[in-house]
N, CA, C and O atoms as a GROMACS GRO file, in nm:
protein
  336
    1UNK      N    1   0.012  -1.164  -1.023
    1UNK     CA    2   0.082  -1.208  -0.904
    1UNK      C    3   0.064  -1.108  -0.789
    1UNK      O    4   0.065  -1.144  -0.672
    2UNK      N    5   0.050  -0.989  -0.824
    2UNK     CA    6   0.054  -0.853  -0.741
    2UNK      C    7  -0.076  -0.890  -0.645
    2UNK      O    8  -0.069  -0.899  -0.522
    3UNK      N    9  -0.212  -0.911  -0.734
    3UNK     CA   10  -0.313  -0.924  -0.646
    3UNK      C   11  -0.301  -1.064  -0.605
    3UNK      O   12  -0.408  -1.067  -0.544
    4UNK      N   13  -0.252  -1.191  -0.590
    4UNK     CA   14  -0.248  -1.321  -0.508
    4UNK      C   15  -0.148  -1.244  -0.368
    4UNK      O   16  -0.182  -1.296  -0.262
    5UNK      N   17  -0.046  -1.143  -0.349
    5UNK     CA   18   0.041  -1.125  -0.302
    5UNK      C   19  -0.066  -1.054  -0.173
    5UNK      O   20  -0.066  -1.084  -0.054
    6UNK      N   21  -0.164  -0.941  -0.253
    6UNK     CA   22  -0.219  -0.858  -0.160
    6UNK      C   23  -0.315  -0.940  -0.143
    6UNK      O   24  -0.352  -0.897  -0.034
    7UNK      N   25  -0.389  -1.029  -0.165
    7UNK     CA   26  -0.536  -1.143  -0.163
    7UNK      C   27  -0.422  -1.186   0.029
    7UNK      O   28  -0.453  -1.148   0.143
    8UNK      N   29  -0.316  -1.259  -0.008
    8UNK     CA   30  -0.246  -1.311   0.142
    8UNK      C   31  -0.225  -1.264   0.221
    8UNK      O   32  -0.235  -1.317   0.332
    9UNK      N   33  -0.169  -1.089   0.195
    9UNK     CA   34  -0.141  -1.006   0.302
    9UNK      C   35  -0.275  -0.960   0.370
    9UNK      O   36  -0.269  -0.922   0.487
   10UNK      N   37  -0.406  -0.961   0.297
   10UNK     CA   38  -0.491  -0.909   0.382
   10UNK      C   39  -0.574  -1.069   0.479
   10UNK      O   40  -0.643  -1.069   0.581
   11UNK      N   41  -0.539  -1.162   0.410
   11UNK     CA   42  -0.558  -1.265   0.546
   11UNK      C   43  -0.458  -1.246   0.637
   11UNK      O   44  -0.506  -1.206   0.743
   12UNK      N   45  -0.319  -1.260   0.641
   12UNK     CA   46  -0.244  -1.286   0.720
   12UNK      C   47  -0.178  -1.163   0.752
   12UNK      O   48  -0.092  -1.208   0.828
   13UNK      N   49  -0.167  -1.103   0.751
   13UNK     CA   50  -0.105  -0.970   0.799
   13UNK      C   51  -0.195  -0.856   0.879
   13UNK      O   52  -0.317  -0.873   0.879
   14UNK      N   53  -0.152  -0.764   0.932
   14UNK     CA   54  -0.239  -0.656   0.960
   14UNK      C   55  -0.176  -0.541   0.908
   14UNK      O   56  -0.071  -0.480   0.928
   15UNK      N   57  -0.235  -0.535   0.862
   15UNK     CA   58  -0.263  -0.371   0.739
   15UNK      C   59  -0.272  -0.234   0.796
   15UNK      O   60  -0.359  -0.210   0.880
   16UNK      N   61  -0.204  -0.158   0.763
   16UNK     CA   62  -0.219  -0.017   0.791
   16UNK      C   63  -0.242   0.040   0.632
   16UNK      O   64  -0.170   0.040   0.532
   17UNK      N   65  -0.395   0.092   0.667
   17UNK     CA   66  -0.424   0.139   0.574
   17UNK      C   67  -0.430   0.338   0.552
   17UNK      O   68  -0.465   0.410   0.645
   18UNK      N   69  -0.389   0.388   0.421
   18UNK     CA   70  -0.398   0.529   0.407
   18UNK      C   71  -0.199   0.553   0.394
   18UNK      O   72  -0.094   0.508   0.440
   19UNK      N   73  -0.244   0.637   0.314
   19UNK     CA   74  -0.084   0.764   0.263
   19UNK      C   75  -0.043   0.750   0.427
   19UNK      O   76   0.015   0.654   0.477
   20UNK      N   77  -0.084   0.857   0.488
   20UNK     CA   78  -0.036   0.905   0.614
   20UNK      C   79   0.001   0.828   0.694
   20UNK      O   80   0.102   0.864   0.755
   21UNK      N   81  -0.072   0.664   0.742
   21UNK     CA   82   0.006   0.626   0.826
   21UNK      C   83   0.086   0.526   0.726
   21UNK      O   84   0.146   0.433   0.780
   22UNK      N   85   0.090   0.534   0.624
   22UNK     CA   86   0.191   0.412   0.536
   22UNK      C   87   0.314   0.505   0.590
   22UNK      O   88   0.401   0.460   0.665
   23UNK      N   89   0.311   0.627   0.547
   23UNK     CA   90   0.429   0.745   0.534
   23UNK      C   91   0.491   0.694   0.711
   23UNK      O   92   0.592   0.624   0.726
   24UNK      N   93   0.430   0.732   0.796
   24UNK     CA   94   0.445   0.682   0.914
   24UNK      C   95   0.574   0.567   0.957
   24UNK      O   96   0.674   0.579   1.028
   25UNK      N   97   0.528   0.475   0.891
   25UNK     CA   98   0.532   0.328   0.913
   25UNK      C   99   0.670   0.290   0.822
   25UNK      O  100   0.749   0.199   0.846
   26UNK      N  101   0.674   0.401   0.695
   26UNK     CA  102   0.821   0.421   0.630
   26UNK      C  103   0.909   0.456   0.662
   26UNK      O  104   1.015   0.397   0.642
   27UNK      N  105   0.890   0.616   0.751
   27UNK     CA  106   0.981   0.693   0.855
   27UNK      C  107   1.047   0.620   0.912
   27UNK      O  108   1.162   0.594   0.877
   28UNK      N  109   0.981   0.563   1.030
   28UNK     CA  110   1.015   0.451   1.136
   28UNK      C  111   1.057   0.308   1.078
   28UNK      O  112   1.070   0.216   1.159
   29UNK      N  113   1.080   0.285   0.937
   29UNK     CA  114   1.176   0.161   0.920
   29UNK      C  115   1.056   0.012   0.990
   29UNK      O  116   1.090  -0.106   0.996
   30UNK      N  117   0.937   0.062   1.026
   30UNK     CA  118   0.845  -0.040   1.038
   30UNK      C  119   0.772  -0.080   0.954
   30UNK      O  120   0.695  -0.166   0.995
   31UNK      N  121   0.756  -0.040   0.794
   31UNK     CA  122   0.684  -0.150   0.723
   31UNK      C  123   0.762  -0.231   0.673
   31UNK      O  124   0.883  -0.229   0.695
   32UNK      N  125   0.702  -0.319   0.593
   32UNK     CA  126   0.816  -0.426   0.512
   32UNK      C  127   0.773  -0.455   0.321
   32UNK      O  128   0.850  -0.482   0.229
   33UNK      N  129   0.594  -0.430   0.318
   33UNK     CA  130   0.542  -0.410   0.165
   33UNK      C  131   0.458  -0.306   0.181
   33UNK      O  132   0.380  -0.279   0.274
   34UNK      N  133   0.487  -0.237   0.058
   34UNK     CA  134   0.363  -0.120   0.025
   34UNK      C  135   0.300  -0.141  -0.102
   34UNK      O  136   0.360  -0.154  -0.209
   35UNK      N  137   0.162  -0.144  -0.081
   35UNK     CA  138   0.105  -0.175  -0.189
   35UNK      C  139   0.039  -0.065  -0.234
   35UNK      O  140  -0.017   0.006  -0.150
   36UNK      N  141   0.033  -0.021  -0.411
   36UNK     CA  142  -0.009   0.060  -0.429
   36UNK      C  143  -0.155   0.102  -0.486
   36UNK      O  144  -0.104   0.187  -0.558
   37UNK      N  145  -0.259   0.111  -0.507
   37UNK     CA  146  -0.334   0.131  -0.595
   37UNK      C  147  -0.318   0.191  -0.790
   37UNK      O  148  -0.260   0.296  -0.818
   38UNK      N  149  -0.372   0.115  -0.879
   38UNK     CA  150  -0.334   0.202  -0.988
   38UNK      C  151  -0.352   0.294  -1.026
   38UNK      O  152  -0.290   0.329  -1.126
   39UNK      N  153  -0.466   0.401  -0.953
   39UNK     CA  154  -0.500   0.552  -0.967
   39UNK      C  155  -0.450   0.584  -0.863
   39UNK      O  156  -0.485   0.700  -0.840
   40UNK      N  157  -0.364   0.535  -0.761
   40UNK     CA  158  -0.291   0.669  -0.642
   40UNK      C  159  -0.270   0.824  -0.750
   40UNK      O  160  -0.252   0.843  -0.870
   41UNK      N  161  -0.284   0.902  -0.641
   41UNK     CA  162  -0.198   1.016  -0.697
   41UNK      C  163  -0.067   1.038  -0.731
   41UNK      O  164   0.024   0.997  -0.658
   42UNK      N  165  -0.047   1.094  -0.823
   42UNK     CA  166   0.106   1.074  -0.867
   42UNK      C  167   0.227   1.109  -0.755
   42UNK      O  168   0.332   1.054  -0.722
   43UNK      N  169   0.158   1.223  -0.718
   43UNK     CA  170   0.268   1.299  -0.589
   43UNK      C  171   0.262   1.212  -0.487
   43UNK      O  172   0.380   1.203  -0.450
   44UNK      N  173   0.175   1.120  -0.396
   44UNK     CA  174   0.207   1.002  -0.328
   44UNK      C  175   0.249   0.906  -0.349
   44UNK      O  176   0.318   0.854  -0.261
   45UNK      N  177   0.228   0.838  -0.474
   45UNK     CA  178   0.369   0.731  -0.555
   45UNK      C  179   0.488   0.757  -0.535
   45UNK      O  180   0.580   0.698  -0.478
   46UNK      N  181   0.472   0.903  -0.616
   46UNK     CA  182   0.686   0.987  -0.574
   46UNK      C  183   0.716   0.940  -0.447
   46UNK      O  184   0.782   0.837  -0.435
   47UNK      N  185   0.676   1.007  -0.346
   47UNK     CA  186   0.692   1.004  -0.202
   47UNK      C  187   0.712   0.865  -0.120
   47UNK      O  188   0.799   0.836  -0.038
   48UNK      N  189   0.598   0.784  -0.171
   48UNK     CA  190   0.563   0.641  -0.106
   48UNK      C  191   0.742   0.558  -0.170
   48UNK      O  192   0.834   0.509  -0.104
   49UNK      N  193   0.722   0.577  -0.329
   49UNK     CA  194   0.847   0.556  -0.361
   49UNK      C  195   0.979   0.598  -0.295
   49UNK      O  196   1.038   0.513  -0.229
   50UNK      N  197   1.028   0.714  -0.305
   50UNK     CA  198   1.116   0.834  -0.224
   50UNK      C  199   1.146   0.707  -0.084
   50UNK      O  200   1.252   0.644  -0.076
   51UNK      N  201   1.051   0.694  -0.006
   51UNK     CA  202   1.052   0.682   0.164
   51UNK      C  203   1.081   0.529   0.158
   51UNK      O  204   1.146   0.469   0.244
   52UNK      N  205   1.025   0.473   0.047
   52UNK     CA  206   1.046   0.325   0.031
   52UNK      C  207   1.185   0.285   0.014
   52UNK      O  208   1.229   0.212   0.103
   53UNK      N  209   1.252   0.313  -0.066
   53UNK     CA  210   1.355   0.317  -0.151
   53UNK      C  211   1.484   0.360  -0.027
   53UNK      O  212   1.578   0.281  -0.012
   54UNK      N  213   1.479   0.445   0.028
   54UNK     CA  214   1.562   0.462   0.198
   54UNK      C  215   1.555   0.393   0.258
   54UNK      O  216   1.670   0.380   0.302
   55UNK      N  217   1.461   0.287   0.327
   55UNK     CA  218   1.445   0.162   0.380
   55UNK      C  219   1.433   0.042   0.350
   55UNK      O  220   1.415  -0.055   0.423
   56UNK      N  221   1.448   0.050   0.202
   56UNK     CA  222   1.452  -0.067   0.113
   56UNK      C  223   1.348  -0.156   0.123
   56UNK      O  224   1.360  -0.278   0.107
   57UNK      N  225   1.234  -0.091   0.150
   57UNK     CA  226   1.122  -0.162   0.098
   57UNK      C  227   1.038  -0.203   0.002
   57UNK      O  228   0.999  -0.126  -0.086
   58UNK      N  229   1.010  -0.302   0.009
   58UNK     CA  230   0.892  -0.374  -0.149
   58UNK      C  231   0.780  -0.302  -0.194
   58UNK      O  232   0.672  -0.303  -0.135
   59UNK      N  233   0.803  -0.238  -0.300
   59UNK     CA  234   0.653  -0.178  -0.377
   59UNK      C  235   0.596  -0.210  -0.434
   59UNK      O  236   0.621  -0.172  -0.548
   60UNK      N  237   0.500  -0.284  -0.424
   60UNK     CA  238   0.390  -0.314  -0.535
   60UNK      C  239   0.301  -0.236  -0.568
   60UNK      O  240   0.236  -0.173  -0.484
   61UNK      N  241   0.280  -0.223  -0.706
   61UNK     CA  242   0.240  -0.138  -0.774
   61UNK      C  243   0.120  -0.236  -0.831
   61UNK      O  244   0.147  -0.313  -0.924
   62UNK      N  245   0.013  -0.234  -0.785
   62UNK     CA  246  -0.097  -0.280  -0.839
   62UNK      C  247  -0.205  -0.255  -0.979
   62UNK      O  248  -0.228  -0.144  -1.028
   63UNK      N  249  -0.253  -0.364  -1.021
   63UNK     CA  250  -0.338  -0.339  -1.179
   63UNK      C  251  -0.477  -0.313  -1.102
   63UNK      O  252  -0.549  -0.405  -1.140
   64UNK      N  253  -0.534  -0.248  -1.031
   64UNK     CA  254  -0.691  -0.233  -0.978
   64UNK      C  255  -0.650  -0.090  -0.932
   64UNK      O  256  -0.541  -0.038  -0.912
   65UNK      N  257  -0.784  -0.045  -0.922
   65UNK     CA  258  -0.793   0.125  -0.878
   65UNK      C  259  -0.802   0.091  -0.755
   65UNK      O  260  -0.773  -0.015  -0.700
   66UNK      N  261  -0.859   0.221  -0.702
   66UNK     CA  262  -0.849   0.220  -0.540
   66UNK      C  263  -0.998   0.196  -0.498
   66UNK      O  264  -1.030   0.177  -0.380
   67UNK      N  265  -1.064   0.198  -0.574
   67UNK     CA  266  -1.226   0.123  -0.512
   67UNK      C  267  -1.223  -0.015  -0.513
   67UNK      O  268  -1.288  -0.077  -0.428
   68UNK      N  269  -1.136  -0.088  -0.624
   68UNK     CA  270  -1.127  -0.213  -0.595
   68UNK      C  271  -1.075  -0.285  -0.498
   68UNK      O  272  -1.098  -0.399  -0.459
   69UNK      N  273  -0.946  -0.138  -0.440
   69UNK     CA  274  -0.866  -0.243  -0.318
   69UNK      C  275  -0.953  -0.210  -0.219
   69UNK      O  276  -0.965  -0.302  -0.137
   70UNK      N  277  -1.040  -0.084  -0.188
   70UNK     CA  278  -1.103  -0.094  -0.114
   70UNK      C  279  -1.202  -0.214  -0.024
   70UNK      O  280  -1.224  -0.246   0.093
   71UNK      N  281  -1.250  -0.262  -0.188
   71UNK     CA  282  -1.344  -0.373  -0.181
   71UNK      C  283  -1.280  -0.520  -0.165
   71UNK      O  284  -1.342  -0.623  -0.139
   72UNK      N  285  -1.151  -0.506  -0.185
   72UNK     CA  286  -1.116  -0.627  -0.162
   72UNK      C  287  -1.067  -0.625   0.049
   72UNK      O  288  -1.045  -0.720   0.124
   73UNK      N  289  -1.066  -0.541   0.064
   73UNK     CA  290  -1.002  -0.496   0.222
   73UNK      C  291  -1.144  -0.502   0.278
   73UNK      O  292  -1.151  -0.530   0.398
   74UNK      N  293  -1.208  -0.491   0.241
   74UNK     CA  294  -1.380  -0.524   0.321
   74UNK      C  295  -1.377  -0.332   0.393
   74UNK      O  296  -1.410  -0.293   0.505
   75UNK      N  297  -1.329  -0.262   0.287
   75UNK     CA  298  -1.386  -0.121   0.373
   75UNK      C  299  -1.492  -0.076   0.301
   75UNK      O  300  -1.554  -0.136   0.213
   76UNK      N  301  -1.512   0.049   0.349
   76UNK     CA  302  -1.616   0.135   0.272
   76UNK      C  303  -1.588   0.269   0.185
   76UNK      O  304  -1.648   0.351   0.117
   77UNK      N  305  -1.512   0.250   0.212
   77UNK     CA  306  -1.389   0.396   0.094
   77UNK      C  307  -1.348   0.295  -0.003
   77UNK      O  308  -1.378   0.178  -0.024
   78UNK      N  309  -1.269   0.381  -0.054
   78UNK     CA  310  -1.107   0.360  -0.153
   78UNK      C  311  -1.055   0.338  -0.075
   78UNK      O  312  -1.100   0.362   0.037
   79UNK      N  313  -0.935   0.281  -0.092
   79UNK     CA  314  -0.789   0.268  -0.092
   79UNK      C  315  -0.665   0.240  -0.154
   79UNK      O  316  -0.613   0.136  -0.193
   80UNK      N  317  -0.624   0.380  -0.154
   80UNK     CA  318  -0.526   0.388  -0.268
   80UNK      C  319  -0.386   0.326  -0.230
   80UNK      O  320  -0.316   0.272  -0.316
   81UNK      N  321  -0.351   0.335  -0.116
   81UNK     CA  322  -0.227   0.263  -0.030
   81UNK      C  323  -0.225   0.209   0.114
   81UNK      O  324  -0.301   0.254   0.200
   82UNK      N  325  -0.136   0.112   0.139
   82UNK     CA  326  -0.156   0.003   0.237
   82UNK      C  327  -0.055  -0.064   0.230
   82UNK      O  328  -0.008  -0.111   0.126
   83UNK      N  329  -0.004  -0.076   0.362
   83UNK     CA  330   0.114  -0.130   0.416
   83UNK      C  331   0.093  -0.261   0.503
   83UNK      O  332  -0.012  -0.308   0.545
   84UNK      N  333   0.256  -0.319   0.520
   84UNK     CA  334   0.250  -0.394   0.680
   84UNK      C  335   0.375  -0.452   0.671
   84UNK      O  336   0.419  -0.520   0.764
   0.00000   0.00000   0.00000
């Protein structure tokens, strides 16, 4: 279900992709889902979690690594986390 959820958000939504501006976008009470990769680093899970959890936002915790979300986002990296 996790990946049909992120398959929709990357048609219909606009994505901020990367730790730093997800972290961003948590601060400021402006995201609404964070999606995670299944190899994030542990210490950005804590955190992504931590910042989520104060604003009461949705975490998905995804079954694909971060080359896969990459490839599903049409980039050329990884991506281990991604918001909107």
């Amino acid at each position: 279900m996790s990946l049909n959820e992120l398959k929709s958000a990357i048609k219909e939504q606009k994505l901020t992709y990367g730790t730093r501006e997800t972290l961003k976008k948590l601060k400021n009470s402006e995201a609404k889902v964070v999606f995670l990769a299944s190899n994030a680093p542990q210490d950005v899970v804590e955190t992504v979690l931590h910042y989520a959890s104060l604003s009461d936002v949705k975490v998905i915790e995804l079954d694909i690594p971060d080359e896969e979300v990459g490839i599903l986002c049409k980039r050329r990296h990884p991506v281990a986390v991604l918001s909107y």
